[in-house]
N, C-alpha and C positions, 0 to 999 in steps of 0.2 A: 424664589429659588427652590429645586426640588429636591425634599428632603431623602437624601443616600436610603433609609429605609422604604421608600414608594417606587424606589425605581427598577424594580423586578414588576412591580404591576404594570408602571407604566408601558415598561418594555415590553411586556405580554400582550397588553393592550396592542402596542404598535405591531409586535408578532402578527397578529388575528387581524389587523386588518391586510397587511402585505398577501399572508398567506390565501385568506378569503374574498376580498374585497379588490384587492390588486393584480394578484396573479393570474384569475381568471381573467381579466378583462385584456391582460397581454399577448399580442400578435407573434411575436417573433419568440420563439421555442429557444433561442441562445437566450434572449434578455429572461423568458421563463427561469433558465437552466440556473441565472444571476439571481433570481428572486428564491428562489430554491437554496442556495449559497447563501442568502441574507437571510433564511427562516432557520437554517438548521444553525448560524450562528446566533440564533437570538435565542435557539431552544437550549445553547448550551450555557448563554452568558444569564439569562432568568432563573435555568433550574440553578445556577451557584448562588446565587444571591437569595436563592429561596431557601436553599438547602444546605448549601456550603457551612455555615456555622455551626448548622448544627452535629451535621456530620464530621465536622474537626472535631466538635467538643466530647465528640464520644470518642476518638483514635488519638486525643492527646496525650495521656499516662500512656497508650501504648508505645507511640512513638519516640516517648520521653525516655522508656524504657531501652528502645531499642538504637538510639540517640548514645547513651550509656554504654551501653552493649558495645559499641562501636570503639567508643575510646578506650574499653577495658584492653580490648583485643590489640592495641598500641600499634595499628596500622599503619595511622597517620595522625599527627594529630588537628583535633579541632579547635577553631576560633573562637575565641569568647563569645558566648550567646549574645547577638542583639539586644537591644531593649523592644521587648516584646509591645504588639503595637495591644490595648485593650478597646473596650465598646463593640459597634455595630463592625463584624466580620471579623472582630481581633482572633476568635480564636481558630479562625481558618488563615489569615494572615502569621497567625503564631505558628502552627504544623505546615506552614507552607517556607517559612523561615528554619523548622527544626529540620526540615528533612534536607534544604539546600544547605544546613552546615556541614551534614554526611556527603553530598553530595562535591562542596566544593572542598571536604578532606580529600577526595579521591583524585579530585582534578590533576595536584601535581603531578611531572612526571613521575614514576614510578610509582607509584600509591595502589593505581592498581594491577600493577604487576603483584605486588607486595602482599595484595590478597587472593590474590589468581595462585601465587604461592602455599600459601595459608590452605585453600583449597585442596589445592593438588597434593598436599601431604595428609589430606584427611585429620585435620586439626579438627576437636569434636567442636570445641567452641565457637570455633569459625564458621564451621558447617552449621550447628543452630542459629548461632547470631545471623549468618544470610538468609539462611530456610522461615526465618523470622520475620525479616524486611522485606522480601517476594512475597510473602504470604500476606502483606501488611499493606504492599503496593497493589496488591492484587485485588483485597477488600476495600482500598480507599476507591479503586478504578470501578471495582463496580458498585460502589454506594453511591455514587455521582453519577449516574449514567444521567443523563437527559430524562427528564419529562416532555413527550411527544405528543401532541396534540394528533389524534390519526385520520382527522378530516382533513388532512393537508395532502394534496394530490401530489404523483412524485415528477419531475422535471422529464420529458420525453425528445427522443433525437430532432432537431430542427435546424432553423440556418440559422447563421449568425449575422449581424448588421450588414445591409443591402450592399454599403458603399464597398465593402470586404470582399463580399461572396461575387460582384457582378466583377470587381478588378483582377480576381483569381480566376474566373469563368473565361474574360476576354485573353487573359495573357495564355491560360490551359489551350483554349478554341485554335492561338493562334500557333500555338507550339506543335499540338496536337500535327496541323496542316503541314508543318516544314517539316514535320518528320516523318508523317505518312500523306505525300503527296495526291493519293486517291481520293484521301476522305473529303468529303464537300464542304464549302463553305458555311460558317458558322456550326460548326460541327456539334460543339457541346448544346444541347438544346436545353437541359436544368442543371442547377448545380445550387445543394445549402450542405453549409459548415457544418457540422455535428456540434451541440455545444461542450463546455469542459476543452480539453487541448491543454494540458498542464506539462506535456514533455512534448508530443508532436501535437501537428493539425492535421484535422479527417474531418472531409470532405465528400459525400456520394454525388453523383452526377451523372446524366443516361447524356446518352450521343443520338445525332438523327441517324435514323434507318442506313446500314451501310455494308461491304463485303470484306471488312480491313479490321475489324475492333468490335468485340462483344459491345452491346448498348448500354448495360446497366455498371457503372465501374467505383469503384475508390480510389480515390488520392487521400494519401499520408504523406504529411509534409512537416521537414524539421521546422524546430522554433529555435528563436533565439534564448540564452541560458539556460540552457536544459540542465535538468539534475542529472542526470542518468548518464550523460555522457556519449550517449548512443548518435546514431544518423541511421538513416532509412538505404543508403549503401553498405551500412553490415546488415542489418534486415533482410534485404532482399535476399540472399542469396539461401539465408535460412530457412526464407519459406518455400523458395525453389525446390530446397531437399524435403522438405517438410510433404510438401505439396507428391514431389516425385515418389514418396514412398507409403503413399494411401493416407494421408491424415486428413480430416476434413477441415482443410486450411483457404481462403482464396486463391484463384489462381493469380499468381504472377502473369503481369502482362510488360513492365519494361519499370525501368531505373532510368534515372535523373541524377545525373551526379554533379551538374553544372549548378550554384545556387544563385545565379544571377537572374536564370528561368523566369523561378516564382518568387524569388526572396527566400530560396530554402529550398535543400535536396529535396527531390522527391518520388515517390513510387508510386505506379497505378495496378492494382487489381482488381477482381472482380468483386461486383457484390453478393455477397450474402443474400438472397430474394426472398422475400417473404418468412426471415426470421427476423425475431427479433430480442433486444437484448435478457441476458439470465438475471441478468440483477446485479445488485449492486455490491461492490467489496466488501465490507463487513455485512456479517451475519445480523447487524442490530440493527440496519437501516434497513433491513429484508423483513423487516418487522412489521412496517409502516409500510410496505410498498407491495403491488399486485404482485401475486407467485405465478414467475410462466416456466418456472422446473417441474417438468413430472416425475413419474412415481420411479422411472429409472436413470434419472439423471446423474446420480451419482456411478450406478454400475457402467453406464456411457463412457463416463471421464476416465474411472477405473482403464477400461479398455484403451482407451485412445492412449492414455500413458502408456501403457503395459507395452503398446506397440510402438511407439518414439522411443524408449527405451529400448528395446530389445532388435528394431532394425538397425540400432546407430548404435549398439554396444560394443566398445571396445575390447580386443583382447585384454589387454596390458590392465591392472590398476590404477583409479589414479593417484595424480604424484600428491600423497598426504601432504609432504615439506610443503607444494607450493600452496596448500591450503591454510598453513598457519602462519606462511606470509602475507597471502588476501585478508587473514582476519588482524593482520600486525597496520598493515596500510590502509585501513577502516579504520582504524582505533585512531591512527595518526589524521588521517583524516578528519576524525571525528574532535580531536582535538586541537587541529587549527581552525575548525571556527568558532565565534562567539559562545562563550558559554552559554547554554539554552536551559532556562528555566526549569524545575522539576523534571529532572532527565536523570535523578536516578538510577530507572532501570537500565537505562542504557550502560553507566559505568559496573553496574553488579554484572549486567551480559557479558561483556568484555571480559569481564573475571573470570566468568563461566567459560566461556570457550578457550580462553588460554590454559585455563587449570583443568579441561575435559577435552583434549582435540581428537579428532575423528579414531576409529581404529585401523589400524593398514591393511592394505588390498580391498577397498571400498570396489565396491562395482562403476564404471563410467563411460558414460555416454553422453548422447544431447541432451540437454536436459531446456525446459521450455523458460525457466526463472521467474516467470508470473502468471503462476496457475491461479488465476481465482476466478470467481462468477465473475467478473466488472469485465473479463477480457474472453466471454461467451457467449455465443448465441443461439436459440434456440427455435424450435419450428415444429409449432403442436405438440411441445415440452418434450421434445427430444434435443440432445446434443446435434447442434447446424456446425458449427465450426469454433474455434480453440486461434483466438486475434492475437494482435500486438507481442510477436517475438523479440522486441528490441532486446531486452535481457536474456534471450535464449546464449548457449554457451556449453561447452560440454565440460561433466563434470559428474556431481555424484547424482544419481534417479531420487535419492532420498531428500534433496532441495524440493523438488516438485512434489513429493508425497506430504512430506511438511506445511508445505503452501495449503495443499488441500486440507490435511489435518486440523491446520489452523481456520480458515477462513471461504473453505467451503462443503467440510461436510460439518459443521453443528447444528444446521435445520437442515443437512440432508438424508446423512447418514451416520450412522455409530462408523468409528475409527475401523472397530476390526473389522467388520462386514467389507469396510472398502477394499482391505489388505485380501481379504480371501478374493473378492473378484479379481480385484490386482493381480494377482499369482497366479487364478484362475484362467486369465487371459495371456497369460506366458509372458508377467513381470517376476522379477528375478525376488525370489523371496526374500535375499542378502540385502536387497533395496530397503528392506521393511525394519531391520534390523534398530529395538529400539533406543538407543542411545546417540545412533547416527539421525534417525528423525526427530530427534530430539535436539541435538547439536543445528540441525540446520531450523529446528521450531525456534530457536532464539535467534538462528543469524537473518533471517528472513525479517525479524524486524529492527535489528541493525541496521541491515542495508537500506531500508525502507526509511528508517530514523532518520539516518544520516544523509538520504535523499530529502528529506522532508525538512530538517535544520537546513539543509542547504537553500531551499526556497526559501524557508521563515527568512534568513540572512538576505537573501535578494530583493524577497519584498519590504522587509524593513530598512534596506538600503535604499528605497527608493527605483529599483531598478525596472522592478515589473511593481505596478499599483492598481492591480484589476482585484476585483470581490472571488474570484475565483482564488486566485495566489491567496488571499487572503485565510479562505477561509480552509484550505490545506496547508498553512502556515501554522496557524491556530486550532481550529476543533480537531483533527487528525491526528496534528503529534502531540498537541498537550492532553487529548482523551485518548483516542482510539488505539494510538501507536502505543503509547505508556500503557495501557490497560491493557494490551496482547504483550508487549511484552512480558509482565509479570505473570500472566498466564504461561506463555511459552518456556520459562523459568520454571515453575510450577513443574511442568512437564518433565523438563530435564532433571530437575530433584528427583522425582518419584520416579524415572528409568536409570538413574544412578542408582538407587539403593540395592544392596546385595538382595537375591531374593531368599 
C-alpha cells in the first residue's frame, strides 16, 4: 500500500508521463483537449500535497485570529470547533475546517444580511474584521497557485469522437437539403467538434462548392443541463444586432429552433478564417500557453466596447431596483444548492454587494456579459471578432469593463490605459466610474460561482460524468474562481475608501 506521503510524487510521476508520453501520441484533438483536463487536474492535486501543509501552517494563527474576529462581531454565531485532524496534511485540513466554521456561520438565513448590515452602517470593526478575511482569502489563493511544468503543450481546436461528429454531419447534410432545396447532395463535405462544450456545442464545417450558403460555417448547438440557462434562440438575434451595427461578430446565417433536428437548438454562422483563438480565460493559464495577442490588442477591445456601448445606449438609466433584486435571486440561488466547500468568498461578496449597491442613473446599454480572451479571436494578433454572446443583455457598460479589468488586461494592459482608450473611442466615461467597476468586479464572479456550483452539483449528482465537467467542477471553482473572487473584493475595498 502507498504510503499518503509519496503520493504527490507518484502522482507527478503519472503527470509527466500523460503530459509527455501520452498526449503527443493522441489523434483526435477532443481526447487531446481531455488529457489537457487530466494534467491541469493533477498540477493542482500534486502542488496541494506538496505544498498545502506547509502553507496552512504559516496562515494558521492568522486565520485563528480572524476565526475570533468573527465571533466578537456576534454576527452569527459559531459551532464548536471540530476535533482538529493532526499528522500528514492536519494542518491544512485544520485551516481548511477553521474557515468552513466562518463559512457555515454565514450560511443561515439571515447571517449575511446581518453583515451586509454591519457594512453598510460603516461599523469600523466590521470593516477591519472583512478587509481582513479578503486580504487573507486572497493570500491563501495565491500561495497555492499550481506548480506548472511549461513543457506541457496546450490543447488546440479539433474533432471530437468519430461516432459523434459523422451523426451531427449526416443529420446537419440532411437538414441543410430540406431547407435549401438547391444545395446538392451531400452537401456538408467536413465537419469536427471543437473540444470543451461545457454550456453549448461548436462545431466548424465547410460545405461543397455552391450559390446558396457561404462554404466555411459554425454551428453552436445547445447541451443538455446547461448552467447558464441560455439557448442559441436568445443568441441569435443578439448577434444579428451585434453584427448589423459594425462589430466584428460572425455573420448570422439562420436559427434552428426545433430541438428534435440535432438533439438541440441550434444556429449556423460564419466562420472566423484564418484566426485563431486569444487565449485562454485566466490570465494564469496564459502563462504556459503560446501568446497570439499583439502589441494592441487591448486598445482593439477597448474600441469595440466603446462601440457596443454607445450604438445601443439607452436614453433612460437603468432601473438600479431591478439590479438589487438580480443580486437577491443569486444569493437565493446560491443558497438552494448544496453547500460547496471553502466558498467563503462568495458569502463575504453577497455581503459586499447588498451593503454597496450601484449608484443611480448608471449608464445602459447592451452590454456583451462575457468579455474575456477564451471568447476571442485573433489574426496576426489583431482583434478577428468578440464570440459566444449567450450572456449578452442590456444593462450597465461597467459589467463588461469589469470583466476585462479582471481577466483580460493583467498581461495586457494597466487598468487606466484601457479607460483612457475606452473614452477615447466614444465610451461613456460614467461607464468607468470606480465603485460601479467595482461592484460588477465582485459580481462577475458570483455569477460565474454559482454557474460553476451549479455544475460541481450535476457532476457530482451523477448527471454529466465526463473529465471535462470534472475538471471545471474542481480546479476552477475551488482555485481560480475563489482566488478572483478575493481579489475583486480587494478592489471594491480600496474604491470604497474616501479619498
Amino acid at each position: 500500500m502507498i504510503r499518503l506521503e509519496d503520493l504527490a510524487h507518484v502522482l507527478g510521476t503519472i503527470r509527466n508521463a500523460v503530459a509527455f508520453d501520452i498526449r503527443p501520441e493522441v489523434q483526435s484533438s477532443h481526447v487531446k483537449g481531455e488529457v489537457g483536463a487530466i494534467v491541469m487536474m493533477l498540477d493542482r492535486i500534486t502542488t496541494a500535497l506538496r505544498t498545502g501543509q506547509d502553507i496552512a501552517a504559516v496562515r494558521l494563527e492568522d486565520w485563528e485570529q480572524i476565526r475570533a474576529g468573527f465571533k466578537d462581531l456576534a454576527i452569527a454565531p459559531l459551532a464548536d470547533p471540530a476535533v482538529r485532524q493532526a499528522g500528514f496534511m492536519g494542518s491544512a485540513e485544520r485551516l481548511r475546517a477553521g474557515i468552513d466554521e466562518i463559512q457555515d456561520a454565514l450560511r443561515p438565513n439571515g447571517a449575511v444580511d446581518a453583515l451586509a448590515q454591519k457594512l453598510k452602517a460603516h461599523d469600523p470593526r466590521t470593516e477591519a474584521w472583512y478587509a481582513r478575511a479578503v486580504s487573507a482569502l486572497a493570500d491563501l489563493g495565491e500561495a497555492s497557485e499550481p506548480i506548472v511544468n511549461t513543457g506541457v503543450s496546450q490543447a488546440n481546436g479539433g474533432s471530437s469522437p468519430a461516432s459523434e461528429a459523422e451523426r451531427l454531419q449526416t443529420g446537419l447534410s440532411a437538414y441543410l437539403q430540406r431547407r435549401f432545396p438547391a444545395l446538392p447532395a451531400d452537401i456538408v463535405d467536413s465537419f469536427r467538434i471543437s473540444p470543451g462544450g461545457h454550456v453549448k456545442q461548436t462545431a466548424i464545417f465547410s460545405l461543397r462548392p455552391n450559390d446558396v450558403l457561404p462554404r466555411n460555417l459554425v454551428l453552436r448547438r445547445d447541451l443538455p443541463n446547461s448552467i447558464t440557462g441560455t439557448s442559441v434562440t436568445d443568441e441569435y438575434p443578439i448577434i444579428e444586432r451585434a453584427f448589423g451595427i459594425g462589430l466584428p461578430v460572425p455573420k448570422p446565417i439562420l436559427v434552428e429552433p426545433d430541438p428534435s433536428v440535432l438533439d438541440g437548438r441550434f444556429m449556423i454562422m460564419t466562420e472566423v478564417v484564418d484566426a485563431v483563438p486569444a487565449g485562454t480565460y485566466f490570465p494564469e493559464e496564459r502563462r504556459h500557453a503560446p501568446r497570439n495577442m499583439g502589441p494592441d490588442f487591448g486598445k482593439e477591445v477597448a474600441a469595440v466596447l466603446a462601440r457596443l456601448h454607445t450604438a445601443t445606449r439607452s436614453a433612460s438609466a437603468g432601473p438600479v431596483a431591478d439590479r438589487v433584486e438580480l443580486v437577491r435571486k443569486s444569493y437565493e440561488e446560491w443558497r438552494r444548492l448544496p453547500q460547496q466547500p471553502f466558498s467563503l468568498g462568495a458569502e463575504l461578496a453577497f455581503a459586499w454587494l447588498f451593503s454597496h449597491p450601484l449608484p443611480p442613473n448608471r449608464p445602459h446599454c447592451m452590454t456583451h456579459g462575457d468579455v474575456g480572451v477564451h471568447n476571442m479571436m485573433v489574426r496576426d494578433g489583431h482583434l478577428a471578432a468578440l464570440l459566444d454572446w449567450e450572456l449578452s443583455h442590456p444593462g450597465d457598460p461597467a459589467e463588461d469593463l469589469a470583466q476585462c479589468r479582471m481577466m483580460l488586461l493583467p498581461d495586457v494592459m494597466p487598468w487606466e490605459d484601457f479607460v483612457r482608450e475606452y473614452v477615447a473611442a466614444g465610451g461613456d466615461k460614467e461607464a468607468c466610474e470606480a465603485t460601479s467597476v467595482a461592484h460588477y468586479c465582485v459580481w462577475t464572479y458570483i455569477k460565474h460561482g454559482v454557474m460553476n456550483a451549479t455544475l460541481r452539483h450535476i457532476y457530482l449528482s451523477g448527471a454529466r460524468d465526463d473529465i471535462i465537467a470534472a475538471s471545471v467542477a474542481t480546479h476552477y471553482y475551488y482555485r481560480l474562481l475563489v482566488q478572483y473572487q478575493a481579489r475583486a473584493l480587494q478592489i471594491a475595498i480600496d474604491a470604497a475608501r474616501p479619498e
